[in-house]
C-alpha positions in Angstrom: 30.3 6.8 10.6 28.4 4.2 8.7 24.3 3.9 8.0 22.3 3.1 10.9 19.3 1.0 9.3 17.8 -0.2 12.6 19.0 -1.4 16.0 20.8 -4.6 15.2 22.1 -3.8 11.3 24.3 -0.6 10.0 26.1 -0.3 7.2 29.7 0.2 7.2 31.1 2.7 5.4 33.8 0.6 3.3 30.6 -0.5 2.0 28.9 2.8 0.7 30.4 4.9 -2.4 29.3 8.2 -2.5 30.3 10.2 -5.8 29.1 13.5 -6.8 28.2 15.3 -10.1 26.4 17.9 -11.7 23.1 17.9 -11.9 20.8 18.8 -14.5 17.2 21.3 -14.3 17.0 24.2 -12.8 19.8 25.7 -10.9 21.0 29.0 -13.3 25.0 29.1 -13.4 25.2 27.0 -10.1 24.0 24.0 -12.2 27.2 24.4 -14.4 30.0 24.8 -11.7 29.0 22.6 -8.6 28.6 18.7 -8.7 25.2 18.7 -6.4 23.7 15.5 -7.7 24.9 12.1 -5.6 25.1 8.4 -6.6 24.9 6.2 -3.6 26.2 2.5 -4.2 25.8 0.1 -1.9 27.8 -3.7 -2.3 25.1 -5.2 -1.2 26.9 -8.8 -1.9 29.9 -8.5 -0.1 28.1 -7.0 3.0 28.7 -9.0 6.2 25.8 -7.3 8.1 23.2 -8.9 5.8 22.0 -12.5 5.5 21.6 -13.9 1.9 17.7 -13.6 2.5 17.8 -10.3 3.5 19.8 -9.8 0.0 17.4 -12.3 -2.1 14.6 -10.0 -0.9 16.4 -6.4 -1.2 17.6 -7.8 -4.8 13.7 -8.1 -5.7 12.6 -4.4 -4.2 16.0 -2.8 -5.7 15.1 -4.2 -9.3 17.2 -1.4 -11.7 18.9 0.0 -9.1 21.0 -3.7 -8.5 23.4 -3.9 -10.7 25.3 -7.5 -12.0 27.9 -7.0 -9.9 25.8 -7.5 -6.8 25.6 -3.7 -6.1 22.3 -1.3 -5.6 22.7 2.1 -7.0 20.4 5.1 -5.3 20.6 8.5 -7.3 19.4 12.0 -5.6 19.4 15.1 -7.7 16.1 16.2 -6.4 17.2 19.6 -4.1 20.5 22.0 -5.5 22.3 21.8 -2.2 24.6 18.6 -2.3 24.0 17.7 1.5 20.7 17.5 0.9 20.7 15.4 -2.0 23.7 12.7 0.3 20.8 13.0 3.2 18.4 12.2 0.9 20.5 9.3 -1.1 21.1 8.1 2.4 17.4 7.9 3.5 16.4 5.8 0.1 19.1 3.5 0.9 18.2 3.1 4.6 14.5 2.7 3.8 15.1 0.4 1.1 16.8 -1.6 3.3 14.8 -1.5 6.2 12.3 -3.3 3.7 14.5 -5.9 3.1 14.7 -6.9 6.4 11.0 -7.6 7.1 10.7 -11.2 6.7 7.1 -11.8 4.5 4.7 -13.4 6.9 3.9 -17.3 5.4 0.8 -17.4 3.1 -1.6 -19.6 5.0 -3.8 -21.6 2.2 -7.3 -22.1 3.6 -10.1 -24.3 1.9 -12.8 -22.7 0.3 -16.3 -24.1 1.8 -18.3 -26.5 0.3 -21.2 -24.2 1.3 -19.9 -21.6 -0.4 -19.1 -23.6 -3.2 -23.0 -24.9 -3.8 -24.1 -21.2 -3.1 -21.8 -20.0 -5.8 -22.9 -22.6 -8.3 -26.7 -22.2 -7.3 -26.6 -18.3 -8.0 -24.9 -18.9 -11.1 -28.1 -21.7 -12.1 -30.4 -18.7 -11.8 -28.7 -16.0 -13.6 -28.2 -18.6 -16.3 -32.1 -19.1 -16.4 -32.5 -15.3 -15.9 -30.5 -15.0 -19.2 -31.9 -17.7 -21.0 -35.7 -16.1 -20.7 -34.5 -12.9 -22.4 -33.6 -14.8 -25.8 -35.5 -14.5 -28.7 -38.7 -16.7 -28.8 -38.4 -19.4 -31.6 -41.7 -19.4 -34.1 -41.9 -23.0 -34.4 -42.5 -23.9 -30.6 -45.2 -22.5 -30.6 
């Protein structure tokens, strides 16, 4: 069945490990008897669909979640109905991916002006004699 991310990348599912326990909050009784909460882990390292930028950058936006092994772990406990909390597990993954796989756009360094440089420097010239006429008159000068 897999994890369709977009239309050129999905996830296998030797790749995804779903395992399911209880959760904790709310829930009564049902909290006690059925494992509702999912962990989702992805091995993000040994996946062949991704290309070691696309894991560089999903590494950085995982943060926690990645563990040493090269893996990203995605917990949902959020709803008490266990196919809710997969779907949900499922759609962090997917979206956290997705991310990954927008390349950054290159930082383009521009010059400041030189205009804008004097204008800076002149406005900064008057507020310092703006400043200096405020202090306190010296006895002697006068």
């Amino acid at each position: 069945m897999g994890l369709r991310i977009n239309d050129r990348v999905e996830l296998a599912d030797w790749e995804l490990i779903e395992q399911f326990s209880r959760a904790s909050g709310p829930g009564g009784q049902n909290v006690n008897k059925v494992a509702t909460a999912v962990t989702l882990r992805f091995e993000a390292m040994r996946s062949p669909h991704l290309s070691e930028a696309v894991k560089r950058r999903l590494k950085r936006l995982a943060g926690r979640r990645w563990t040493t092994d090269g893996a990203v772990v995605i917990q949902a406990s959020d709803t008490r109905s266990q196919a809710q909390n997969r779907t949900l597990a499922r759609k962090r993954l997917a979206d956290l991916v997705a991310h990954a796989l927008e390349t950054p756009k290159k930082r383009v360094a521009t010059k400041i002006p030189l205009s804008e440089k004097r204008r800076r420097l002149r406005v900064k010239r008057a507020r310092a004699t703006v400043k200096a006429g405020r202090s306190r008159v010296n006895e002697d000068e006068e």
